[in-house]
C-alpha positions as CSV (number, residue, x, y, z in Angstrom):
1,X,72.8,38.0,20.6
2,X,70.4,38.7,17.8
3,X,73.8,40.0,15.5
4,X,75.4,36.2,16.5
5,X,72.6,34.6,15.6
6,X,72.3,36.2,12.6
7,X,75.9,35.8,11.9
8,X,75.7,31.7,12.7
9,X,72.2,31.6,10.4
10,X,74.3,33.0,7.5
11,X,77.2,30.9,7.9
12,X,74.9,28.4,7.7
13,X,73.7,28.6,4.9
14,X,76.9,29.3,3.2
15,X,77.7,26.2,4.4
16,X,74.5,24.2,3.1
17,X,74.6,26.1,0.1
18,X,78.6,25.2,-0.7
19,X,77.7,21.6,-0.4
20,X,74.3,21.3,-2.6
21,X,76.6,22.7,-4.9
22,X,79.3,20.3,-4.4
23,X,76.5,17.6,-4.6
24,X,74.9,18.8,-7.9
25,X,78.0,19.4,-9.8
26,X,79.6,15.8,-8.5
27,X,75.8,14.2,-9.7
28,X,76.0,16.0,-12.6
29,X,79.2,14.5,-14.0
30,X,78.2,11.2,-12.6
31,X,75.1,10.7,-14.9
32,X,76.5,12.0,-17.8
33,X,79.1,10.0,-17.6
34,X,76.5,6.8,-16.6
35,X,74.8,7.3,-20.1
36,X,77.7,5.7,-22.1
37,X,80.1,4.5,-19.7
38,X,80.5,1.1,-17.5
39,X,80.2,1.5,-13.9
40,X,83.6,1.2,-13.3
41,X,84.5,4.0,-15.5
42,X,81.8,6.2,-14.2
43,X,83.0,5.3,-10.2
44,X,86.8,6.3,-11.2
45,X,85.6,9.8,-13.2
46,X,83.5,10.6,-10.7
47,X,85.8,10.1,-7.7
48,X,88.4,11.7,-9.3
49,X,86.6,15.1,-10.0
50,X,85.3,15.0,-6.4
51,X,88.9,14.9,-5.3
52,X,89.8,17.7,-7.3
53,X,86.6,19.4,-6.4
54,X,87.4,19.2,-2.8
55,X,91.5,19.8,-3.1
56,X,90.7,23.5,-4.7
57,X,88.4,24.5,-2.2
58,X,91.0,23.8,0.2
59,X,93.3,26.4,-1.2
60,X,93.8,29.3,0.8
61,X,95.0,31.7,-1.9
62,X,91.7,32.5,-3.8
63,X,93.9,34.0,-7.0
64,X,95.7,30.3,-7.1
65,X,92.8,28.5,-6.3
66,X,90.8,30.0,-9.4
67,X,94.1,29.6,-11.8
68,X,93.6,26.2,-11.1
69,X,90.2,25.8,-10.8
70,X,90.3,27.3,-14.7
71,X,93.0,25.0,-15.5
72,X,91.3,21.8,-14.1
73,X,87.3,22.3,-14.1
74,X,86.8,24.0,-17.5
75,X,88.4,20.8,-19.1
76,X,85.6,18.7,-17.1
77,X,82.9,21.0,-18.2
78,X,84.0,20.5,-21.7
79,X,84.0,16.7,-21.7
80,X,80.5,16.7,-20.1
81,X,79.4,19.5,-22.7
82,X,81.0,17.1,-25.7
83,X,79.0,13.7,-23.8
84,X,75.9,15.6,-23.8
85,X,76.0,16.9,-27.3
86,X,76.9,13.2,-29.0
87,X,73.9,12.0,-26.6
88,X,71.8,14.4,-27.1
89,X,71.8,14.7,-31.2
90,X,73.1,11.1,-32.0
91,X,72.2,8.8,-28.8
92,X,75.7,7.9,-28.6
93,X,79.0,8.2,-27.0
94,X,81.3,10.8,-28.1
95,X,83.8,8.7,-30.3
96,X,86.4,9.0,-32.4
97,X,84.6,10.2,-35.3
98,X,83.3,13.0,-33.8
99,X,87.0,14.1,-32.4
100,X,88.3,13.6,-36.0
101,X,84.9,16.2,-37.4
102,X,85.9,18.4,-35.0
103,X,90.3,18.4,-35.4
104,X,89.2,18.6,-39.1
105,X,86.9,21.2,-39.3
106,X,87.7,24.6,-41.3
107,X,87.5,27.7,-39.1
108,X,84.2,28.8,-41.6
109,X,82.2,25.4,-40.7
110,X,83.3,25.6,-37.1
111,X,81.3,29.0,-37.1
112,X,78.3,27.7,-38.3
113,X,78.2,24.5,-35.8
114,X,78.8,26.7,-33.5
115,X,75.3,28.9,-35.0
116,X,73.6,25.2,-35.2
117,X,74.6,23.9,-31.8
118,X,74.3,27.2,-29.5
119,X,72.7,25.2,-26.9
120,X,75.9,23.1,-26.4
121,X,78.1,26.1,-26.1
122,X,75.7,27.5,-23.4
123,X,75.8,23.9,-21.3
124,X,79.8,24.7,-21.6
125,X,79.2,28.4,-20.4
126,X,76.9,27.2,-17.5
127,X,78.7,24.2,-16.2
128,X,82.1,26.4,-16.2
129,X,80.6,28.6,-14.0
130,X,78.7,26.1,-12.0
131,X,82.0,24.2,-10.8
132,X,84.5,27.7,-10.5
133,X,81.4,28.7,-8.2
134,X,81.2,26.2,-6.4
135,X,85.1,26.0,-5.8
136,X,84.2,29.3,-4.0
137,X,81.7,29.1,-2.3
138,X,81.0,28.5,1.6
139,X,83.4,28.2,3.8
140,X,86.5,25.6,3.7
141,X,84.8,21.6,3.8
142,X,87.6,20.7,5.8
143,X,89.1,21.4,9.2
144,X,92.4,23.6,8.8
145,X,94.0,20.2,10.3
146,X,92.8,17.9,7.6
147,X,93.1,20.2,4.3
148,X,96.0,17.9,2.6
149,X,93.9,15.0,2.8
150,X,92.1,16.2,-0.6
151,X,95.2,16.4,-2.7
152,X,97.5,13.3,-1.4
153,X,94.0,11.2,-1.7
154,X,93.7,12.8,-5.4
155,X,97.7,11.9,-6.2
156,X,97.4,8.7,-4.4
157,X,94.3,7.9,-6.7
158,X,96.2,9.4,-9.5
159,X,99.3,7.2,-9.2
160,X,97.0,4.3,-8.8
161,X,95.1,4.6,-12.3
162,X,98.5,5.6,-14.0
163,X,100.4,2.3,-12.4
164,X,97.5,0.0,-13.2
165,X,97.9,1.3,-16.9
166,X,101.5,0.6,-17.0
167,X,101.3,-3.0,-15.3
168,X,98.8,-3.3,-18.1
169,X,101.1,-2.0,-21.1
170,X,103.9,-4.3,-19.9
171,X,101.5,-7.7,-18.8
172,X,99.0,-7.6,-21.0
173,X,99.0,-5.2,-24.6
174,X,101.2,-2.3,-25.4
175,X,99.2,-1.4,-28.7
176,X,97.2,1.2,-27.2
177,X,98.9,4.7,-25.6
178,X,99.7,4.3,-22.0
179,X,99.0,8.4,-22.2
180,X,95.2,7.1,-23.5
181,X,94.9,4.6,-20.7
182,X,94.8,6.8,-18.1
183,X,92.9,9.6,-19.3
184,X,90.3,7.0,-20.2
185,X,89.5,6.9,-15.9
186,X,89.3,10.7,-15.5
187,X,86.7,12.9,-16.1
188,X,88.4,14.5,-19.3
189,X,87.6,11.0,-20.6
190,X,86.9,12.3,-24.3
191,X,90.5,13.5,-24.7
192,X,91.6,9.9,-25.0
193,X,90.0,10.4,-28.6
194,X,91.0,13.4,-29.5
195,X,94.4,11.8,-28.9
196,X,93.8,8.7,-30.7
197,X,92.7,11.5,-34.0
198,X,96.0,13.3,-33.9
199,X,97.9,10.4,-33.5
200,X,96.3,8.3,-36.2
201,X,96.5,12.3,-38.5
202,X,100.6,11.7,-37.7
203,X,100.5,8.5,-38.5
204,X,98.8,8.6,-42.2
205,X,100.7,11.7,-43.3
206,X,104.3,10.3,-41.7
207,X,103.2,7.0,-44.2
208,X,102.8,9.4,-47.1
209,X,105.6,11.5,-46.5
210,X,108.1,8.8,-46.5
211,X,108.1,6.8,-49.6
212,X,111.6,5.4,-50.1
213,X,113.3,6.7,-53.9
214,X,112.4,2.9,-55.1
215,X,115.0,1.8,-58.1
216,X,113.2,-0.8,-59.9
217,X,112.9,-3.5,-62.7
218,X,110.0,-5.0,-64.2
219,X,109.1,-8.6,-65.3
220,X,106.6,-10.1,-67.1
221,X,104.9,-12.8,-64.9
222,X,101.4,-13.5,-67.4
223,X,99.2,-11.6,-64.8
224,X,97.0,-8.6,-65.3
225,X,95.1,-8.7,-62.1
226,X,96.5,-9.7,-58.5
227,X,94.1,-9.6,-55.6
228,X,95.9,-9.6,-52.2
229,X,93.2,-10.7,-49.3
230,X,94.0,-10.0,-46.0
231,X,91.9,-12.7,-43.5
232,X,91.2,-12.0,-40.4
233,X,91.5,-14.4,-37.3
234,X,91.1,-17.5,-38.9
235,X,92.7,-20.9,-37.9
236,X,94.0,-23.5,-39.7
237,X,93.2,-25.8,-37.0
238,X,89.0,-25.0,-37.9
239,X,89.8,-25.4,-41.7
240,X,89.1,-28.2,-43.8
241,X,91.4,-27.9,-46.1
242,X,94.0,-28.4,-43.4
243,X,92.6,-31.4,-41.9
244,X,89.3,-30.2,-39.8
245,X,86.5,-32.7,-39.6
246,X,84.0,-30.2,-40.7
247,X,83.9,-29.4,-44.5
248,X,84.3,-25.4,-43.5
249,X,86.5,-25.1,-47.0
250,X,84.7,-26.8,-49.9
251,X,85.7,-24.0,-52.8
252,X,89.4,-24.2,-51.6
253,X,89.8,-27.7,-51.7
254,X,88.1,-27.3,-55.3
255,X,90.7,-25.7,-56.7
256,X,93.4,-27.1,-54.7
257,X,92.0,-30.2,-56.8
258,X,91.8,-28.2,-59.7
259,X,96.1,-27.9,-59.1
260,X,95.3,-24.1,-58.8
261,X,96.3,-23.4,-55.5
262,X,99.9,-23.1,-53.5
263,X,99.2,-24.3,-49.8
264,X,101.2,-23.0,-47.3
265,X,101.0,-25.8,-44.6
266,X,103.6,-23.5,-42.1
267,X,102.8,-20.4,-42.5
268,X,102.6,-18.2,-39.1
269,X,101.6,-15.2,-38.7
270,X,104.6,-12.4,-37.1
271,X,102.2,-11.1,-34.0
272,X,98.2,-12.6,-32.4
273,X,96.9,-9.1,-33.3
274,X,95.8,-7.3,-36.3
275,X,97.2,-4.5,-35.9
276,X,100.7,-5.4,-35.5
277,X,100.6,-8.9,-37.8
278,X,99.4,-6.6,-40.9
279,X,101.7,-3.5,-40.9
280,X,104.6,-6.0,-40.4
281,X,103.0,-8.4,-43.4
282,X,102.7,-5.8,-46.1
283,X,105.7,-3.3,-44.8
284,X,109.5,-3.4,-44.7
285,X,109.5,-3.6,-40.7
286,X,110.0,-6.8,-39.5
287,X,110.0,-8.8,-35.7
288,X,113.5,-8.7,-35.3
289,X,114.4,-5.3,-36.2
290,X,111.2,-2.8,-35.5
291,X,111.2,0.5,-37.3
292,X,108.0,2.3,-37.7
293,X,110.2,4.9,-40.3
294,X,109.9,1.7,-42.8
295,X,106.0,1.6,-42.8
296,X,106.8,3.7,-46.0
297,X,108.2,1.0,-47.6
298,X,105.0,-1.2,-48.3
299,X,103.5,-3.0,-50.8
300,X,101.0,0.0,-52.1
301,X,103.6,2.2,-52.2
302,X,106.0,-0.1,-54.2
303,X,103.2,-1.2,-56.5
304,X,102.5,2.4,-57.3
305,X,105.8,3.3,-58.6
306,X,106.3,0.3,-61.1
307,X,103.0,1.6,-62.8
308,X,100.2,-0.2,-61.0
309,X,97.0,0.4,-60.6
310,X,96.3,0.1,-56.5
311,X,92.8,-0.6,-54.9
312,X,92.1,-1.1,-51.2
313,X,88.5,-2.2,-50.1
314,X,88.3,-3.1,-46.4
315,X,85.8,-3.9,-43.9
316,X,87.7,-3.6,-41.2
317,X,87.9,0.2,-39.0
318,X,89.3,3.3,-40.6
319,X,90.8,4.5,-37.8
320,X,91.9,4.1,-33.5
321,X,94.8,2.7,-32.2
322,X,93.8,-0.8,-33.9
323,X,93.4,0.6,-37.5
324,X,95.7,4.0,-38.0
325,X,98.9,2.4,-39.5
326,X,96.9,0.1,-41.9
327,X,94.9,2.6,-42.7
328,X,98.3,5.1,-43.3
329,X,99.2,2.3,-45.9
330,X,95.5,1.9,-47.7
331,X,95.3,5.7,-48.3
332,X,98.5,5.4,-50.7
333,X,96.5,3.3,-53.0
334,X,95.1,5.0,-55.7
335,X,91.2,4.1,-54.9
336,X,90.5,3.2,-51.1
337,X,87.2,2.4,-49.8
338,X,86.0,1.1,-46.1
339,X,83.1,-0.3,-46.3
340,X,80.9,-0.1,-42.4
341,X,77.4,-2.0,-43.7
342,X,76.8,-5.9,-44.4
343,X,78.9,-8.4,-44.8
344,X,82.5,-9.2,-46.4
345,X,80.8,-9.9,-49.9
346,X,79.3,-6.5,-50.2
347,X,83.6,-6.0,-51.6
348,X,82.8,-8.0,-54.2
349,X,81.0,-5.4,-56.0
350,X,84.2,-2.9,-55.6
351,X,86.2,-5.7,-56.3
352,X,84.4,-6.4,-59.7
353,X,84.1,-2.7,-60.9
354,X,87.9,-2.4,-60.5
355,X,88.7,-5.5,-62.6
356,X,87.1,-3.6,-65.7
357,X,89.5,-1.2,-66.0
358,X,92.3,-1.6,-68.2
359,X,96.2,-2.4,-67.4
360,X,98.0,-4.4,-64.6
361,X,96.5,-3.4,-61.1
362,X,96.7,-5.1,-57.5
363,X,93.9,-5.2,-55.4
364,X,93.8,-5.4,-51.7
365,X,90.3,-7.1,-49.9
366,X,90.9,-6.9,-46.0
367,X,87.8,-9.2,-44.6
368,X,86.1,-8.9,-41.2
369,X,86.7,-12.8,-41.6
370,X,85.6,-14.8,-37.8
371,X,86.5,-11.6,-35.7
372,X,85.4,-12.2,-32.4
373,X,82.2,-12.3,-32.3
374,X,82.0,-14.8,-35.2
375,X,78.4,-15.2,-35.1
376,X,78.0,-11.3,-36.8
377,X,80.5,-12.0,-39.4
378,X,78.0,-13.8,-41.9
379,X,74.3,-13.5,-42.6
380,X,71.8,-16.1,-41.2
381,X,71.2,-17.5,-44.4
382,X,74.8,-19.1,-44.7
383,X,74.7,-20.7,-41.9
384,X,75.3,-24.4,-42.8
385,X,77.3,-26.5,-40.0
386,X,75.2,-27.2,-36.9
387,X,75.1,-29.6,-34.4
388,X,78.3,-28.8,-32.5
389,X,78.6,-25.9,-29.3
390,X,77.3,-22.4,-30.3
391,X,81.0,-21.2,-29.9
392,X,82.0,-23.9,-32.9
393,X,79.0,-23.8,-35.4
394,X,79.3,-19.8,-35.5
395,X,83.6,-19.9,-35.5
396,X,82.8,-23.1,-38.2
397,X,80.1,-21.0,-40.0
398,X,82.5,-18.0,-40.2
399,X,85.3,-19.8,-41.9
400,X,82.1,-21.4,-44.1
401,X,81.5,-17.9,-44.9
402,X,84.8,-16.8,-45.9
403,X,85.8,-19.6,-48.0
404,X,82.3,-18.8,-50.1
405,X,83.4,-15.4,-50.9
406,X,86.7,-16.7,-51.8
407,X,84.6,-19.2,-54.2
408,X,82.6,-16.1,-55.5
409,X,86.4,-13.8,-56.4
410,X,87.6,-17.0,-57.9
411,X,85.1,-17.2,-60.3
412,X,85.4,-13.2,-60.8
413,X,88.8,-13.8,-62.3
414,X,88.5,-17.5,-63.5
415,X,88.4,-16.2,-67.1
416,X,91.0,-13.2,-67.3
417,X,94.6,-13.7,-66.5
418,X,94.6,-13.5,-62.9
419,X,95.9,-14.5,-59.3
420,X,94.7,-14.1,-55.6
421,X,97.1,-14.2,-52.7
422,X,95.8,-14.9,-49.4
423,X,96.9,-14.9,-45.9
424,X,94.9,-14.7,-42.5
425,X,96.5,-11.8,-39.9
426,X,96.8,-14.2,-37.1
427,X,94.7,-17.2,-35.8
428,X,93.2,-17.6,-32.5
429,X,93.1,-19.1,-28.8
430,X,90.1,-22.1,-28.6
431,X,89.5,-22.1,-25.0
432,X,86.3,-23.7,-24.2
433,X,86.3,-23.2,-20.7
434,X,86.5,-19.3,-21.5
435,X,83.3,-17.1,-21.8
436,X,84.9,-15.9,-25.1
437,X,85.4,-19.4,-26.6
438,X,87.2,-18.2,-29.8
439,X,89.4,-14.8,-28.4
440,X,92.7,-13.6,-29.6
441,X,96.6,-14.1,-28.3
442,X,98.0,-11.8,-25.9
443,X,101.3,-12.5,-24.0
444,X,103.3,-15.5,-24.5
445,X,100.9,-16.5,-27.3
446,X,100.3,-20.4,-28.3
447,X,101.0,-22.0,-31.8
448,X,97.3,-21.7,-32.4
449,X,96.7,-18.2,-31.8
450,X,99.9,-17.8,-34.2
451,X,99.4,-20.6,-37.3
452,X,97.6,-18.8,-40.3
453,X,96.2,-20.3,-43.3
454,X,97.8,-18.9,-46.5
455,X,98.0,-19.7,-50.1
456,X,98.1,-18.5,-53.9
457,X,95.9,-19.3,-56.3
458,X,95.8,-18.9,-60.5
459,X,93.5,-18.7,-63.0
460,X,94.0,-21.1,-66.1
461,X,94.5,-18.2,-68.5
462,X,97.7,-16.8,-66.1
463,X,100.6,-17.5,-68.5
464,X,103.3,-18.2,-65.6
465,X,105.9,-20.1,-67.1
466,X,107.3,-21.2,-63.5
467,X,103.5,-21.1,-61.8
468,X,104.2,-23.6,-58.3
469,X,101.1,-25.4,-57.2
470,X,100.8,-28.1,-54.6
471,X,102.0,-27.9,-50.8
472,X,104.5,-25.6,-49.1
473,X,105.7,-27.3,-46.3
474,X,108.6,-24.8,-44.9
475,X,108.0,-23.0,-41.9
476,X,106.9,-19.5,-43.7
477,X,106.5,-16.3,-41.6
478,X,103.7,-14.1,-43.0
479,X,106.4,-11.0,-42.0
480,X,107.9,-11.9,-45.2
481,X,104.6,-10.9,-46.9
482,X,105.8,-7.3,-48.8
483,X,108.4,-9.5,-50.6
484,X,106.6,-12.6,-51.7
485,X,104.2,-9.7,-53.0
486,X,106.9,-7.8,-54.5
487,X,108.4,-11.1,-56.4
488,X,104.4,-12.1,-57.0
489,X,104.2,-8.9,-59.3
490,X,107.7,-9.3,-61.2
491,X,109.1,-6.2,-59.2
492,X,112.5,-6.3,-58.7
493,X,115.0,-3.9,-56.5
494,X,117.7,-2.7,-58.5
495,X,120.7,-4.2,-57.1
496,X,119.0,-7.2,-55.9
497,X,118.5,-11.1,-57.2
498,X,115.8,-11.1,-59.7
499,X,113.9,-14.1,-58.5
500,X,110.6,-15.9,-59.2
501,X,108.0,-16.7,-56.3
502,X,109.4,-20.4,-57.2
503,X,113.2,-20.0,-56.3
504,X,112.5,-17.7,-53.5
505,X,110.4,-19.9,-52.0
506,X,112.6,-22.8,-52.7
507,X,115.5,-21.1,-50.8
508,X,114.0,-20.0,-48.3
509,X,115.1,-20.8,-44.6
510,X,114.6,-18.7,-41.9
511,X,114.6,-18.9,-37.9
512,X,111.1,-17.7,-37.8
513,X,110.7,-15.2,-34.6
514,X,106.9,-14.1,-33.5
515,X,106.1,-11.0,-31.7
516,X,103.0,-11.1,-28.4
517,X,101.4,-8.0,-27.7
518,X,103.9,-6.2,-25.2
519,X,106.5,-6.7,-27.7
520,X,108.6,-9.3,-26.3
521,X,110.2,-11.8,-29.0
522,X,109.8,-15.6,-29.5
523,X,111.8,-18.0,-31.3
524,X,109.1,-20.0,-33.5
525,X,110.6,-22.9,-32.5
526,X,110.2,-22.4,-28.9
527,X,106.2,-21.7,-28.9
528,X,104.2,-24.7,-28.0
């Protein structure tokens, strides 16, 4: 009796011991994952590695149960090791810039992190071995009966992430990886960016690799300097200059008084999001016939081989899935700079040191502009319109803002021989009974989430024998962008037309198509 007893106290506690492990490495990956991460996300990581905890200690075979419990755990160890370590020495998340240090890293300055951050690599050691133990220890959690209840709960759960992803992709947006969706509710959450890196590292070398052999002819247009601004999220129906009650454009409708300014009255933008509206603006892709292959073909790389000078100074993101192709294009320019601090006029600065050097050049401003939320995108002191909803005075201030700078580059380049092309990447949805008055286009976009402002301006000195000022009223799609710009700085295709912004302009007709953010296509006509 005594041996039984003995044999049952044992068992015992192989038993209580298997699931205080169980509990302590589940609770482990649950508050790690709590420090950064919304509830949601932490429920799904955490359910997901108790499934897979519990589906390999149900494995008989104890050579296949630790192939896959090296396979499966020492990925989760890792992504809690990486959480910990951009918690631990930069209170933060682990985020894409860290997955880019690390994918760029030589093999000598990965040695001596490795010497600087020893402590890391031991939390990797010890959680590895925490979960393979207890994987193997105690005896099986489950009755013999009930043992595939583990894994078809863990596929089931599986499926059901990977299928609310996709319903997602094809209802809501496809810009982001379907792949990066579903990772993002596992607990190897942190390879969504190390994905996002590589992709983006593709992305930016495919753009440089692929420059097209351009053939091309010069004309003289009497302009040194071009500025090419790229707005962001800003209506026409919350500008004065197009009608709005408010005076949100005072410097625009200065000039535009000065007869400085071409107003495009009908000028839509080819998609509601940035980050397909600009790749399709300043690159030979187009709505109707997609090609990433021509992102090559863009206004950087076109401006570079007829002799240019080519600047890029953004305040937008470097890179992510919102950023990488824009960014692919900016790092062809001959000086790029993205600027994280402040406010859109801290580009002035880079926008004045450039116009001191010498020769033609083109220079491309992309603002933060009235980016959701507007109230961040301009310091308190420049707020001037009050007395309307918060939502409108900080949407109102925004565009208040913006126009400002635009005074302050107009008077850069008031006295040189100069021009300044601007158009806004897409508007926005005003939807008051929203708790994000002022948000972006998604699927089956409105006219307002699609209508941009856009216009060109000159200087007085710009000798441009056939300079058009005034109103554009033609319905003009801003996917036609690289070759207004292309005609704008008296390049020429060899084998094409040689055409002034004037005559293209004035011969222009097109059935304008817009694009929503699954990629479905929209006659312009048909959008209400």
């Amino acid at each position: 009796m005594s041996i039984l007893s003995s044999q049952k106290s044992v068992g015992t506690c192989s038993k209580l011991t298997s699931y205080i492990l169980l509990i302590i490495s589940v609770l482990i990956v649950a508050i790690v994952n709590i420090l950064t991460a919304k509830y949601n996300a932490v429920i799904n990581r955490t359910l997901i590695f108790l499934l897979i905890m519990l589906t390999l200690k149900c494995i008989d075979n104890k050579i296949i149960r630790n192939i896959f419990a090296v396979i499966l755990l020492i990925p989760v160890a890792a992504d809690v090791s990486l959480q910990l370590y951009a918690w631990n020495n930069f209170n933060s998340a682990f985020s894409y810039g860290f997955a880019m240090s690390v994918l760029n890293t030589t093999p000598g300055e990965a040695s001596s992190m490795l010497g600087l951050y020893w402590r890391d690599c031991l939390i990797l050691v010890a959680l590895s071995a925490l979960f393979l133990w207890t994987v193997n220890s105690g005896p099986y959690p489950i009755k013999s009966k009930f043992r595939l209840w583990p894994v078809v709960a863990l596929c089931l759960t599986l499926f059901a992430f990977f299928a609310q992803a996709y319903l997602h992709q094809i209802r809501k947006s496809n810009v982001e990886s379907l792949t990066q969706r579903f990772v993002q509710a596992t607990p190897v959450s942190t390879a969504k960016v190390f994905m996002q890196a590589i992709d983006d590292i593709s992305v930016v070398a495919n753009i440089g690799a692929n420059i097209p052999d351009y053939k091309l002819t010069l004309s003289e247009t009497g302009i040194d300097n071009y500025v090419l601004i790229i707005g962001e999220s800003e209506r026409t129906e919350n500008m004065g200059i197009y009608g709005y009650k408010r005076d949100t454009t005072p410097e625009l409708i200065k000039q535009q008084q000065n007869k400085q300014l071409l107003l495009f009255s009908n000028a839509v933008s080819p998609a509601p999001v940035t980050i397909m509206a600009v790749p399709l603006a300043m690159t030979a892709d187009t709505v109707n016939a997609r090609d990433p292959r021509k992102y090559g073909d863009n206004i950087i790389n076109i401006a570079n081989k007829a002799g240019y000078e080519t600047y890029w100074f953004s305040r937008q993101g470097k890179g992510g899935a919102h950023n990488n192709v824009i960014t692919g294009i900016a790092m062809n320019a001959h000086k790029s700079k993205w600027v994280d601090e402040g406010y859109d006029e801290e580009l002035l600065p880079l926008l004045n040191d450039a116009l001191k050097k010498p020769g033609k050049k083109i220079i491309v401003l992309h603002l933060n502009g009235s980016h959701e939320p507007a109230c961040r995108r301009f310091p308190a002191n420049k707020a001037v319109l009050s007395g309307g909803t918060e939502a409108d005075d900080c949407y109102d201030n925004s565009v208040h803002y913006t126009d400002t700078v635009m005074g302050d580059v107009f008077r850069s380049l008031e006295n040189t021989r100069s021009s300044v092309m601007y158009f806004s990447d897409h508007g926005l949805v005003r939807d008051p009974n929203r708790a994000v008055v002022y948000s972006h286009g998604g699927v089956n976009p409105p006219r307002e989430a699609l209508r941009i402002p856009m216009f060109i301006w000159y200087s007085h000195p710009a000798d441009v024998r056939d300079k058009t000022i005034g109103t554009y009223d033609t319905v003009w799609s801003a996917d036609d962008v690289n070759t207004l710009a292309e005609l704008w700085l008296g390049i020429h295709r060899q084998g094409e037309p040689m055409k002034t912004v004037e005559s293209w302009l004035s011969g222009y007709d097109k059935n304008v198509s817009v694009m929503d953010t699954t990629g479905k296509i929209y006659d312009w006509r048909n959008v209400h």
